[in-house]
C-alpha positions as CSV (number, residue, x, y, z in Angstrom):
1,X,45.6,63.5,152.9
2,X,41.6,63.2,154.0
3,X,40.5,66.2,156.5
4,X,38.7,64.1,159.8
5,X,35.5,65.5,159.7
6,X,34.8,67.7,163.1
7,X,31.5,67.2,164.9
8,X,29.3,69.3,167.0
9,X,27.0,67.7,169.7
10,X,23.8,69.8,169.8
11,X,23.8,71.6,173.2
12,X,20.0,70.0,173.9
13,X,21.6,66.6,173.5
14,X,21.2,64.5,176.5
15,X,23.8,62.3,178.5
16,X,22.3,58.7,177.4
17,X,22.7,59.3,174.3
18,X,20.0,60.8,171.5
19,X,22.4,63.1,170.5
20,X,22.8,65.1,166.7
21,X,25.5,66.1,165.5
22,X,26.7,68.1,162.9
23,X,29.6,69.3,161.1
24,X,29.8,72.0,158.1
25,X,32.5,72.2,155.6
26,X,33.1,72.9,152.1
27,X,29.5,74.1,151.8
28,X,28.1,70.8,153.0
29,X,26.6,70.5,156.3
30,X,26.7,66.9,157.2
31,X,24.2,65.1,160.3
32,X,24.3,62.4,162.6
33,X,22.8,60.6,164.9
34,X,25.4,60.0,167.9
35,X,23.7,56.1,168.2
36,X,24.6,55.5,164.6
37,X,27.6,57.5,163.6
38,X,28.0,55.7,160.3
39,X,24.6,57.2,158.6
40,X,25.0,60.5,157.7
41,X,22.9,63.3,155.9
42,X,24.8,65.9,153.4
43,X,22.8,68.7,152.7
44,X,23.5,72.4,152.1
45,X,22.7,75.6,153.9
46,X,18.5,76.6,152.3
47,X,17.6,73.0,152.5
48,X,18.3,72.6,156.0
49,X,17.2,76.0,157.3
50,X,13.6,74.8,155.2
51,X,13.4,71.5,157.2
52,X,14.2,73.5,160.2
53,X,11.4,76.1,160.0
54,X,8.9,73.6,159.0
55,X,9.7,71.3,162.3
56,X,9.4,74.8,164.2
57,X,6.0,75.6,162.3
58,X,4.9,72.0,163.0
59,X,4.6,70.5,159.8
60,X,5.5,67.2,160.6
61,X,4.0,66.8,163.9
62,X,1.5,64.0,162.3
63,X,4.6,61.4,161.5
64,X,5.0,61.4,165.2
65,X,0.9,59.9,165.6
């Protein structure tokens, strides 16, 4: 039997929609965007904490330009 997979909306998600989710499990954390449930990211724990400080340091703030 297949475990459903249980999502968490982020708590800055809004109500229209733009929403992330994720969901951690067997040392996989899996994400989502609410719009497109279907496409989902695997990674694991140091990748995503990585990705995470370098959006905070503002690394990638020229791909938004």
């Amino acid at each position: 039997m297949i475990t459903p997979i249980t999502w968490q909306k982020s708590s800055f998600s809004h109500e229209e929609g733009e929403c992330v989710e994720l969901s951690a499990a067997d040392s996989a954390i899996r994400l989502r965007e609410s719009d497109d449930p279907v496409a989902v990211i695997t990674t694991t724990h140091r990748p995503l904490c990585t990705l995470i400080r370098g959006i905070k340091a503002g690394e990638f703030d020229h791909l938004g330009t």
